[in-house]
py3Dmol code that shows the C-alpha trace and the ligand (Angstrom):
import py3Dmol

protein = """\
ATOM      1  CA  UNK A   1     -13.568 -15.444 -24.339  1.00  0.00           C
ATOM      2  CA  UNK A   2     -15.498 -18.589 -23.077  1.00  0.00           C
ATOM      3  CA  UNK A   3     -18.592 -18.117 -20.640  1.00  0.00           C
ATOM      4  CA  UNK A   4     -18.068 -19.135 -17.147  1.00  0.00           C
ATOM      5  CA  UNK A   5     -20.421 -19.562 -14.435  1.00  0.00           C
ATOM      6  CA  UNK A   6     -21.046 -16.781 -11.870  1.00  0.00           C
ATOM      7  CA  UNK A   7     -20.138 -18.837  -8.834  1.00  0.00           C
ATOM      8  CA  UNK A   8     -16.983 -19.687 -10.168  1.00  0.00           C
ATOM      9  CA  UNK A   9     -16.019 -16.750 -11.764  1.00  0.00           C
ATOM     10  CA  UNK A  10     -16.417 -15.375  -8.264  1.00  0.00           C
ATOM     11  CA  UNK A  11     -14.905 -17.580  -6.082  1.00  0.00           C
ATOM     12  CA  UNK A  12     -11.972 -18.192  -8.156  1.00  0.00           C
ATOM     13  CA  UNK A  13     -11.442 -14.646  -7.106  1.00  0.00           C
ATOM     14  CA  UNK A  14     -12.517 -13.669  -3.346  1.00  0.00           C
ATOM     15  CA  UNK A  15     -12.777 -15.635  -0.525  1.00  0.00           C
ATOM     16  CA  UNK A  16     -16.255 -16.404  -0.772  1.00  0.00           C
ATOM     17  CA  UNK A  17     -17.315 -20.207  -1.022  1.00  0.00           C
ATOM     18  CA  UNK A  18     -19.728 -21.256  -3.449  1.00  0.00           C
ATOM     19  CA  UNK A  19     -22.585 -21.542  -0.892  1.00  0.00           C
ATOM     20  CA  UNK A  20     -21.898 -17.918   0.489  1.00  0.00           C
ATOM     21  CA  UNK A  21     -21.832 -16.885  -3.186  1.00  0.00           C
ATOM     22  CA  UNK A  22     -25.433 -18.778  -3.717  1.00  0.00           C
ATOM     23  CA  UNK A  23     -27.015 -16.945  -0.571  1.00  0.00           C
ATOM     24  CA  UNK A  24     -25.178 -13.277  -1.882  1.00  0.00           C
ATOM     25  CA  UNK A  25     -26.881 -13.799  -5.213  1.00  0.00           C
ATOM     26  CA  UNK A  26     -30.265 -15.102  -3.054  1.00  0.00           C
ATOM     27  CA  UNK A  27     -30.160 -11.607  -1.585  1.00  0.00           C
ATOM     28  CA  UNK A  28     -29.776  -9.228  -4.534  1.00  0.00           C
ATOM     29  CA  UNK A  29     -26.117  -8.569  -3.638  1.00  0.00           C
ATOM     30  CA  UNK A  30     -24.248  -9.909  -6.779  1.00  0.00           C
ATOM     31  CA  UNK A  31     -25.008  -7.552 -10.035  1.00  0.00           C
ATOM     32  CA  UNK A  32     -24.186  -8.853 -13.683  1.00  0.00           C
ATOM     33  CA  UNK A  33     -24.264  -5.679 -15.728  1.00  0.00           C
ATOM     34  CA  UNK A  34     -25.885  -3.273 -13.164  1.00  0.00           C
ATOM     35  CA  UNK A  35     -28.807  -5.889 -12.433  1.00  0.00           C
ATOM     36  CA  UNK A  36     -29.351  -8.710 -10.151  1.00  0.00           C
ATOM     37  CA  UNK A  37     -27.851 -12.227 -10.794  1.00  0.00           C
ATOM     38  CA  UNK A  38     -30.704 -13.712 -11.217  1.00  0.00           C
ATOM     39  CA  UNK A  39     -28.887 -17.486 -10.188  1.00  0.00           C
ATOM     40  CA  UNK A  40     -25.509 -18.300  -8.584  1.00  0.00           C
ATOM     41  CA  UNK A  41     -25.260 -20.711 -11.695  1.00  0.00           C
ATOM     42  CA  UNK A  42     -25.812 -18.102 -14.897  1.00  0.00           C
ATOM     43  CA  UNK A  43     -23.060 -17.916 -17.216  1.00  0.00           C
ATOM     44  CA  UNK A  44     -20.696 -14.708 -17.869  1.00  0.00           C
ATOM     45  CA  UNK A  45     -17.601 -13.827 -20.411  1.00  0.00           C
ATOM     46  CA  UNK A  46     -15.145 -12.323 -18.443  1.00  0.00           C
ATOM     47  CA  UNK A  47     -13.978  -9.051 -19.503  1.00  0.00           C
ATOM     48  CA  UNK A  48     -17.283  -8.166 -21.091  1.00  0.00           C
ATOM     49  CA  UNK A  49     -20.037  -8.951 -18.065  1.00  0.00           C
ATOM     50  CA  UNK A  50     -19.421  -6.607 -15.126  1.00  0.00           C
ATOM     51  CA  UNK A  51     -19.739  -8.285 -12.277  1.00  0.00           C
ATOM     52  CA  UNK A  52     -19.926  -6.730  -8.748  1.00  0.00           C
ATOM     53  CA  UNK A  53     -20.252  -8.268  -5.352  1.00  0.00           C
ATOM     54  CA  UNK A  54     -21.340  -5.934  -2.466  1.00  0.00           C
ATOM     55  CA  UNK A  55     -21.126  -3.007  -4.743  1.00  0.00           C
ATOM     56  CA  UNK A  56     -17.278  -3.788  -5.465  1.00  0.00           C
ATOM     57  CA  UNK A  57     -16.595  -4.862  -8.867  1.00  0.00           C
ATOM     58  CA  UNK A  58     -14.517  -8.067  -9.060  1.00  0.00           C
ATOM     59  CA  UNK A  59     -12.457  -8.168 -12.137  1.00  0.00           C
ATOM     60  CA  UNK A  60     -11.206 -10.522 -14.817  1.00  0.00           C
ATOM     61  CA  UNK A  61      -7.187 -10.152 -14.221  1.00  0.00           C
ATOM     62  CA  UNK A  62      -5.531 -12.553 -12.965  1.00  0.00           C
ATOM     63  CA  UNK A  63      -4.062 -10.721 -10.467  1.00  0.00           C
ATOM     64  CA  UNK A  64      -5.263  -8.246  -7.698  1.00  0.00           C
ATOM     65  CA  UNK A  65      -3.625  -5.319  -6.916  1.00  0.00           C
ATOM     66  CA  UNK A  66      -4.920  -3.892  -3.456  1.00  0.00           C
ATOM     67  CA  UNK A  67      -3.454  -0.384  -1.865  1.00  0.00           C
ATOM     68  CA  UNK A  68      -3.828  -0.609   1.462  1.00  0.00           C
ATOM     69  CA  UNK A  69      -3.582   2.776   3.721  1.00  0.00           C
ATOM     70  CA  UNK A  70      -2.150   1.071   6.841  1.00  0.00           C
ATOM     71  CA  UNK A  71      -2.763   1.447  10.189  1.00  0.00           C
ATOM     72  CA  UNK A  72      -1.175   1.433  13.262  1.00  0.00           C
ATOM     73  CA  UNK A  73      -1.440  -2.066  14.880  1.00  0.00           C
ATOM     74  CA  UNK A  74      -1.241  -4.413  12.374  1.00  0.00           C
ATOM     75  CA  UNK A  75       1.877  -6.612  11.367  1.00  0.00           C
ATOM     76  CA  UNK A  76       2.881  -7.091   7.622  1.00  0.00           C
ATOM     77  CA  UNK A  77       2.373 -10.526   7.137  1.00  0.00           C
ATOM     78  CA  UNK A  78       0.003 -13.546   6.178  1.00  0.00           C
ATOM     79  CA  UNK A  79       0.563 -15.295   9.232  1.00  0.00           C
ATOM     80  CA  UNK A  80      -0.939 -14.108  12.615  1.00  0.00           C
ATOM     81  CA  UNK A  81       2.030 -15.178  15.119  1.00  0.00           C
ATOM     82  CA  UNK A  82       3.223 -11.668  15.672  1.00  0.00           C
ATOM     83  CA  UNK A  83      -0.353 -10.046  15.864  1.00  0.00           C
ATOM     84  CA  UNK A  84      -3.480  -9.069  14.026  1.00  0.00           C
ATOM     85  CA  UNK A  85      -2.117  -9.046  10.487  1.00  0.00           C
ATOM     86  CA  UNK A  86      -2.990  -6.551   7.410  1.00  0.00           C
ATOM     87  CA  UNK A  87      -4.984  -8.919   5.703  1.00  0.00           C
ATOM     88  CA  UNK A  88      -7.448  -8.501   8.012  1.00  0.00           C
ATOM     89  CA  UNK A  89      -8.156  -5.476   6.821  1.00  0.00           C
ATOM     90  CA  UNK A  90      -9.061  -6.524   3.730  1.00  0.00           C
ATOM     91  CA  UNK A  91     -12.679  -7.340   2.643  1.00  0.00           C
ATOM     92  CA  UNK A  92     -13.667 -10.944   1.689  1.00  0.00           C
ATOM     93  CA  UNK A  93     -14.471  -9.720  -1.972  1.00  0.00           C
ATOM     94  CA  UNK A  94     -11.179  -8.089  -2.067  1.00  0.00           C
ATOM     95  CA  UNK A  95      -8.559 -11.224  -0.989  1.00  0.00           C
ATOM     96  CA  UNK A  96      -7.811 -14.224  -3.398  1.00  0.00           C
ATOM     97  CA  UNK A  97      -5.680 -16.943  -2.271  1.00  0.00           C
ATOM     98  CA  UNK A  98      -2.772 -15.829  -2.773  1.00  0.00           C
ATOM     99  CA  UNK A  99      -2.298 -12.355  -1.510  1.00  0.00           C
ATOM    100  CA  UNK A 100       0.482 -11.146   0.370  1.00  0.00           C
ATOM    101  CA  UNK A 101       1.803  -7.739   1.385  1.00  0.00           C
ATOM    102  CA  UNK A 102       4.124  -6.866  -1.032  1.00  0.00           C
ATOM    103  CA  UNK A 103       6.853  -5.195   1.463  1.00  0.00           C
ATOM    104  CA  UNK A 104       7.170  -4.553   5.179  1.00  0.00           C
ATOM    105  CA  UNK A 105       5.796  -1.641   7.396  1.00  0.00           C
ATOM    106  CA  UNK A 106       6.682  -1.491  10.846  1.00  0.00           C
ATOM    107  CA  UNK A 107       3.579  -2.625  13.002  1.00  0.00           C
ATOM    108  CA  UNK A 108       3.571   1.159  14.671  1.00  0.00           C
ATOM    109  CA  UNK A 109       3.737   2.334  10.991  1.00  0.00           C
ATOM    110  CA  UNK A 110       1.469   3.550   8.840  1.00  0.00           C
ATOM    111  CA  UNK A 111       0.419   4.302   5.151  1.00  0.00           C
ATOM    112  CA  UNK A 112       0.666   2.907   1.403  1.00  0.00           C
ATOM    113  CA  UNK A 113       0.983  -0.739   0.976  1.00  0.00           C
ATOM    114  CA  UNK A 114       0.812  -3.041  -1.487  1.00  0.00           C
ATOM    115  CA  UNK A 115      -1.013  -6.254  -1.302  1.00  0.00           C
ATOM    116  CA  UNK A 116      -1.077  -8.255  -4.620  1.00  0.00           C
ATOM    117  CA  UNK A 117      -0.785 -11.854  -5.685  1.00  0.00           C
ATOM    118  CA  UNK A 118       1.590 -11.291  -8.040  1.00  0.00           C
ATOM    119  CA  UNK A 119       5.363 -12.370  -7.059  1.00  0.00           C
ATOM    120  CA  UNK A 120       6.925 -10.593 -10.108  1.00  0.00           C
ATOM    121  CA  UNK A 121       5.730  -7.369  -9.498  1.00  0.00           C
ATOM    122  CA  UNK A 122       6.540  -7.564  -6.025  1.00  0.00           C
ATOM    123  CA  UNK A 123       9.980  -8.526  -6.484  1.00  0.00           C
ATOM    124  CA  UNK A 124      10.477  -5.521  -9.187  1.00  0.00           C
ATOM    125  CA  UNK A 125       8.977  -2.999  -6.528  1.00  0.00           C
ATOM    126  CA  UNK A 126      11.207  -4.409  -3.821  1.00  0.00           C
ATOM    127  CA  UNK A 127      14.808  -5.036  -5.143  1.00  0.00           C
ATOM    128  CA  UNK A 128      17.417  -2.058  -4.489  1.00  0.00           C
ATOM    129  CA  UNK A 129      18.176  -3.077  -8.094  1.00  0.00           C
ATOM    130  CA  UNK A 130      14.796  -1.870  -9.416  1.00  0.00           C
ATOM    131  CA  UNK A 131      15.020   1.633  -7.830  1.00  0.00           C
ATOM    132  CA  UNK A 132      11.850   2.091  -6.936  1.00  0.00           C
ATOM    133  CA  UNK A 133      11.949   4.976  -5.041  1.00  0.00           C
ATOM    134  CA  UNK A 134       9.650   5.192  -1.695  1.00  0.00           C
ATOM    135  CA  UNK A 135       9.047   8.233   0.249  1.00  0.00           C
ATOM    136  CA  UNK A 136       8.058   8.538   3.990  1.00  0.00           C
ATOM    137  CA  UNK A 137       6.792  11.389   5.919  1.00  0.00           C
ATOM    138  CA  UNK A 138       7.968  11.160   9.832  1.00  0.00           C
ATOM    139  CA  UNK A 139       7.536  12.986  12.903  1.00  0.00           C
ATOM    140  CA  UNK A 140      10.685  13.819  14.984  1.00  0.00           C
ATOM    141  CA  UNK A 141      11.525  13.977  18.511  1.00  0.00           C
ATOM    142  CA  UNK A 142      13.827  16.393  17.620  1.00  0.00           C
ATOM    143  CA  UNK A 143      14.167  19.558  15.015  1.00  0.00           C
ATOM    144  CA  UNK A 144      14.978  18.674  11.537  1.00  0.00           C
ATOM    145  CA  UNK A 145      18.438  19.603  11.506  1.00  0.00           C
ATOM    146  CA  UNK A 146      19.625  20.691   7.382  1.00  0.00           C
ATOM    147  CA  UNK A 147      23.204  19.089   8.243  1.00  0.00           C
ATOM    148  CA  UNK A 148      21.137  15.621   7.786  1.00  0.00           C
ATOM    149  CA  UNK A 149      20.822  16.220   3.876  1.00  0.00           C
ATOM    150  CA  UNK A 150      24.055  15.894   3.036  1.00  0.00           C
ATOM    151  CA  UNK A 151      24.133  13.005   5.517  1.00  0.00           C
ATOM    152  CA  UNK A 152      21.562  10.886   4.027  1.00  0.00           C
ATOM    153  CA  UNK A 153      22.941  12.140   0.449  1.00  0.00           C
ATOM    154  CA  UNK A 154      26.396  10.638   1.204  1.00  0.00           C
ATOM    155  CA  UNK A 155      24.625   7.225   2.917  1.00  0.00           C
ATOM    156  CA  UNK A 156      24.429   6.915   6.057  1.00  0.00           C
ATOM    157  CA  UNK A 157      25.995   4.626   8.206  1.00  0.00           C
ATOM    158  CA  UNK A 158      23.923   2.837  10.725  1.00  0.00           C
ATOM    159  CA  UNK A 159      24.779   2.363  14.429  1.00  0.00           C
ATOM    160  CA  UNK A 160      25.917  -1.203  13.945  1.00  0.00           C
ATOM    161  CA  UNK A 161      28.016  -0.624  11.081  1.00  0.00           C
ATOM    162  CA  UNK A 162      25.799  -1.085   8.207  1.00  0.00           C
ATOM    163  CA  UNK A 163      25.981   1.226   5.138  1.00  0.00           C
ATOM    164  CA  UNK A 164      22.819   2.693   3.456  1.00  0.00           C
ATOM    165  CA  UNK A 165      22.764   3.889  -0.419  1.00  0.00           C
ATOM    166  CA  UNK A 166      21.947   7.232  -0.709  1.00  0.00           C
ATOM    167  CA  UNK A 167      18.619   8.597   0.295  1.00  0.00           C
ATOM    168  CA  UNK A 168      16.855  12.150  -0.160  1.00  0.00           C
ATOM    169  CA  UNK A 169      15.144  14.108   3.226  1.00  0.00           C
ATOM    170  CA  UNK A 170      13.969  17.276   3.160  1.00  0.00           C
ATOM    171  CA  UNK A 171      11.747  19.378   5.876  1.00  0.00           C
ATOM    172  CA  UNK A 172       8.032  19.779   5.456  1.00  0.00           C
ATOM    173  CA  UNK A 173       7.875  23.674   5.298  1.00  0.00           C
ATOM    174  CA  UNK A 174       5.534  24.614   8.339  1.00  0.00           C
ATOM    175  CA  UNK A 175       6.481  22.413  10.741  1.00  0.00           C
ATOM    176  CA  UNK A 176      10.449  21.552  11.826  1.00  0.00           C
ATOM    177  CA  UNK A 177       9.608  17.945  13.086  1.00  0.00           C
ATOM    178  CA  UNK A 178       8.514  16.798   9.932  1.00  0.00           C
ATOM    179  CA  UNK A 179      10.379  15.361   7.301  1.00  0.00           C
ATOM    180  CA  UNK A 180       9.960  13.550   4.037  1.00  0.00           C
ATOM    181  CA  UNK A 181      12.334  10.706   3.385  1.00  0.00           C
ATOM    182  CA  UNK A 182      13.214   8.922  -0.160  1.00  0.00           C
ATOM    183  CA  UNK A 183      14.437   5.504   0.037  1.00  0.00           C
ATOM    184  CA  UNK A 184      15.322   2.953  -3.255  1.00  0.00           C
ATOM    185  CA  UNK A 185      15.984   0.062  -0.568  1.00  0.00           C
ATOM    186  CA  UNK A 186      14.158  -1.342   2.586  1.00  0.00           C
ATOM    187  CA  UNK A 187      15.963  -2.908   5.184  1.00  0.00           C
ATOM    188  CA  UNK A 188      14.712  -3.548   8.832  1.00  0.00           C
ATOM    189  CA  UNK A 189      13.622  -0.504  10.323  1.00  0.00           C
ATOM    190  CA  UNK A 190      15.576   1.586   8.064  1.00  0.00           C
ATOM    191  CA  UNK A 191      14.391   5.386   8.103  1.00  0.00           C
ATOM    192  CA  UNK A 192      14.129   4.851  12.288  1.00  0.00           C
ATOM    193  CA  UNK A 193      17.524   3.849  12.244  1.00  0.00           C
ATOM    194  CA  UNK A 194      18.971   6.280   9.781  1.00  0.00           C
ATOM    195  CA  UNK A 195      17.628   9.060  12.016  1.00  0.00           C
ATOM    196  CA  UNK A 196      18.990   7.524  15.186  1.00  0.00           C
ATOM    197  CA  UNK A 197      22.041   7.580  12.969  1.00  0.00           C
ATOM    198  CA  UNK A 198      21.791  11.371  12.908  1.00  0.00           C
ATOM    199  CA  UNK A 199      20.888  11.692  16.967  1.00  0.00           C
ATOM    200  CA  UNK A 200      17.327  12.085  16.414  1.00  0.00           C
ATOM    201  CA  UNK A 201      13.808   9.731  16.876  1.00  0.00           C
ATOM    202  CA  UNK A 202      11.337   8.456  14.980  1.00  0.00           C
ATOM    203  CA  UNK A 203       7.698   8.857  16.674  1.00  0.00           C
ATOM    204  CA  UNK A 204       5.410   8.552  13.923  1.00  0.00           C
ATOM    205  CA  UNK A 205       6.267   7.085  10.290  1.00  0.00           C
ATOM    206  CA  UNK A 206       3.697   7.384   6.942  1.00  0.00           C
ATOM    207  CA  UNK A 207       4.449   5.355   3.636  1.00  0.00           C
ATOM    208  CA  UNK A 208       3.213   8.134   1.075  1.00  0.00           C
ATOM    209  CA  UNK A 209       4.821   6.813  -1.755  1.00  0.00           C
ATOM    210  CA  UNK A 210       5.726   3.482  -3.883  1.00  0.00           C
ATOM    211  CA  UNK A 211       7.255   5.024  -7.250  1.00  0.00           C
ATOM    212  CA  UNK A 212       4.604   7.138  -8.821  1.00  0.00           C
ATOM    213  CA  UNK A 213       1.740   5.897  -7.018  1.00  0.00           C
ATOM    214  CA  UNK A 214       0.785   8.158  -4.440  1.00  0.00           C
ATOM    215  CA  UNK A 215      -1.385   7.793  -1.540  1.00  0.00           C
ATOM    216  CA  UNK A 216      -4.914   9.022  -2.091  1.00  0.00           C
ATOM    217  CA  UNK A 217      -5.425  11.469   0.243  1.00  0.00           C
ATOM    218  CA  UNK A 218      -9.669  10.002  -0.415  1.00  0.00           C
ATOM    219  CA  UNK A 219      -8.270   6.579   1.487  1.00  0.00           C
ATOM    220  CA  UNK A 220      -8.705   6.999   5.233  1.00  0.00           C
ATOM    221  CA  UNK A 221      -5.765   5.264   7.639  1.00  0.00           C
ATOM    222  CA  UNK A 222      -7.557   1.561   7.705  1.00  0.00           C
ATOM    223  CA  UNK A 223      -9.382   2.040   4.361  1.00  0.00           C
ATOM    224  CA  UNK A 224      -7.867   0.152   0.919  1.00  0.00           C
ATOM    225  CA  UNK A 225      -8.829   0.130  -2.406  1.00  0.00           C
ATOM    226  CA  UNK A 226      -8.554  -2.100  -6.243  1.00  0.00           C
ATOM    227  CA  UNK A 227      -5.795  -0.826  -8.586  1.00  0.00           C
ATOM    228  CA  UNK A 228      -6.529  -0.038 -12.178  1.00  0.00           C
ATOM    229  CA  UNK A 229      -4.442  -0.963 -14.295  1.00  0.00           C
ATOM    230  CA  UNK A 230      -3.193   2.528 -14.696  1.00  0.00           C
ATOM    231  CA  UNK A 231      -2.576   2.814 -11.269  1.00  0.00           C
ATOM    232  CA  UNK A 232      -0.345  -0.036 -11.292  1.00  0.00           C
ATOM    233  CA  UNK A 233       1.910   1.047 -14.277  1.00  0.00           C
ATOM    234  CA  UNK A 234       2.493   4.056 -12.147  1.00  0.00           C
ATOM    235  CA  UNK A 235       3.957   2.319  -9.397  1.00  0.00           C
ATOM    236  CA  UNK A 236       7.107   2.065 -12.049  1.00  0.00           C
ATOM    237  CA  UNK A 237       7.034   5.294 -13.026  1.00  0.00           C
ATOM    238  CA  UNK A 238      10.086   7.121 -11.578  1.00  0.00           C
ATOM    239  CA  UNK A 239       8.946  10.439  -9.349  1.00  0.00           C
ATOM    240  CA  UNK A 240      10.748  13.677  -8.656  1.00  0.00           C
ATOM    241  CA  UNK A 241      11.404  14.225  -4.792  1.00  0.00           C
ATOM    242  CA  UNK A 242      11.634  17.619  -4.949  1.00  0.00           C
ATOM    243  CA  UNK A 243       8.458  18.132  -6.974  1.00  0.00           C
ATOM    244  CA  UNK A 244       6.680  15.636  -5.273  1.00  0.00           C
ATOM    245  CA  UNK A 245       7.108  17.193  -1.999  1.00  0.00           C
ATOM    246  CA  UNK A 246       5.897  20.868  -3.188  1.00  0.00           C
ATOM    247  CA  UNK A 247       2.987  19.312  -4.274  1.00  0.00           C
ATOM    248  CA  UNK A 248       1.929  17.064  -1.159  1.00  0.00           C
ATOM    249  CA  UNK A 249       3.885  18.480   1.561  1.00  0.00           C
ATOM    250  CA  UNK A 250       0.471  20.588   3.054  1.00  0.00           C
ATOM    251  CA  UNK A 251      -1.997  17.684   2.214  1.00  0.00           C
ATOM    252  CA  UNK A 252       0.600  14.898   4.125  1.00  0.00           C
ATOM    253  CA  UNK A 253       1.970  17.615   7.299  1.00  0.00           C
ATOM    254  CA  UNK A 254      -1.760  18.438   7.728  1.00  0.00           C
ATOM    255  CA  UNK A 255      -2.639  14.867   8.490  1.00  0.00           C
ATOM    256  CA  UNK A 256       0.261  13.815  10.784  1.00  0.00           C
ATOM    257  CA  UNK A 257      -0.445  17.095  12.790  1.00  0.00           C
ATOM    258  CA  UNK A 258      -3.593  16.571  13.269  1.00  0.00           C
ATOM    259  CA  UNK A 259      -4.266  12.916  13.363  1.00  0.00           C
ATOM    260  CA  UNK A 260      -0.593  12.115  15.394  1.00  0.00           C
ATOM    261  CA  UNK A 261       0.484  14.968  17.022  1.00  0.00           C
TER     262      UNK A 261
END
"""
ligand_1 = """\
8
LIG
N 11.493 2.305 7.779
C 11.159 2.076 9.071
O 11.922 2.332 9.984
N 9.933 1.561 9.307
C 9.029 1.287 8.343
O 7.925 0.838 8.653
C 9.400 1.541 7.009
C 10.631 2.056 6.745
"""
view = py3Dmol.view(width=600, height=400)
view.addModel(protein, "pdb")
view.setStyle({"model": 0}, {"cartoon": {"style": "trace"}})
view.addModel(ligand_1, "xyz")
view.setStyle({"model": 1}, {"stick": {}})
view.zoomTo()
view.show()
């Protein structure tokens, strides 16, 4: 692999400019190896020098892969017309040019989201086609009624006609207005309107899940954090419902009853 100079290794990868980059490395912040760039202008092989800005290691891919645990409050989007958007949320070191959020959450929603800059993935986490599987945990108005598994089994047909493919739902086991949801599709506001579907309300939604990558229950509501590699080639790993749900139903009903309720 050739060298490549520090500033542009960097900058070719965050948001910082070259003469934010100079004044990071003036101030000890930038470490080749563990030690202090000693000039914006040193030389590096990516892959084999590790560099980290601000204690956050940037790497050599070419592509970024950032889970994001979202908040309440922010829209999914790059472009600020509807509100403060996710990317916000993201530090400078973290963002390249091209990032997006790869999927929508409602702005009152919260949890796992993607935010890469690569359109391929994206598109294979997204289409029905793909069947990744997503799973939601949501707080009810009402009492999770057990009539609503066959329901959402058979597909559920939405208030204005439209016809959902199958889903999954089960209750969380110490608390009736909680509910875990598996979806393979995403359309606008779909798990809100599948349970208005079944005479009941959404208050509070949580992404938990994009196909085997689960939400850390280490990454705080606002928090996000780099992908591995690994990580990624998890997200198209298929996941059992049923066993997934055993397994994170306290760690998931614990937050939304304390944090929401
Ligand atoms: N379904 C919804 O209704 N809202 C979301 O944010 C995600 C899925």
């Amino acid at each position: 692999m050739n060298q490549i100079r520090l500033d542009k290794f960097i900058s070719e990868r965050t948001e910082y400019s070259r003469s934010v980059i100079k004044q990071l490395v003036k101030s000890g912040k930038v470490l080749v190896d563990g030690k202090a760039a000693k000039a914006a202008d040193m030389k590096i092989i990516p892959g084999e020098n590790m560099v980290c800005v601000d204690g956050n290691e940037i790497r050599e891919s070419r592509f970024r892969y950032i889970l994001l645990n979202k908040p309440a409050g922010y829209v999914c989007s790059t472009d600020d017309k509807d509100g403060e958007t996710v990317m916000k949320l993201l530090p400078p070191e973290m963002r390249t040019k091209n990032m997006f959020p790869a999927g929508r959450l409602d702005k009152d929603s919260l949890g796992a989201l993607l935010i890469t800059d690569d359109g391929e993935l994206a598109h294979r986490i997204l289409a029905p086609k793909s069947h990744i599987p997503k799973i939601y945990i949501v707080k009810l108005d009402r009492p999770f009624e057990s009539e609503y598994i066959n329901k959402f089994k058979n597909g559920i047909t939405l208030k204005d006609g439209e016809q959902c493919l199958p889903a999954k739902v089960r209750r969380a086991e110490n608390c009736e207005k909680l509910a875990f949801v598996e979806l393979c599709e995403g359309k606008y506001h779909q798990v809100k309107r599948m349970f208005a579907a079944v005479e009941n309300h959404v208050e509070t939604l949580m992404r938990i899940s994009l196909g085997g990558l689960v939400l850390p229950e280490k990454l705080a509501v606002g928090e996000c954090m780099e992908l591995l590699h690994k990580d990624v080639e998890n997200l198209l790993k298929p996941t059992d419902f049923d066993d997934f749900c055993a397994r994170f139903d306290p760690v998931f009903s614990a937050f939304l009853i304390n944090n929401q309720m």
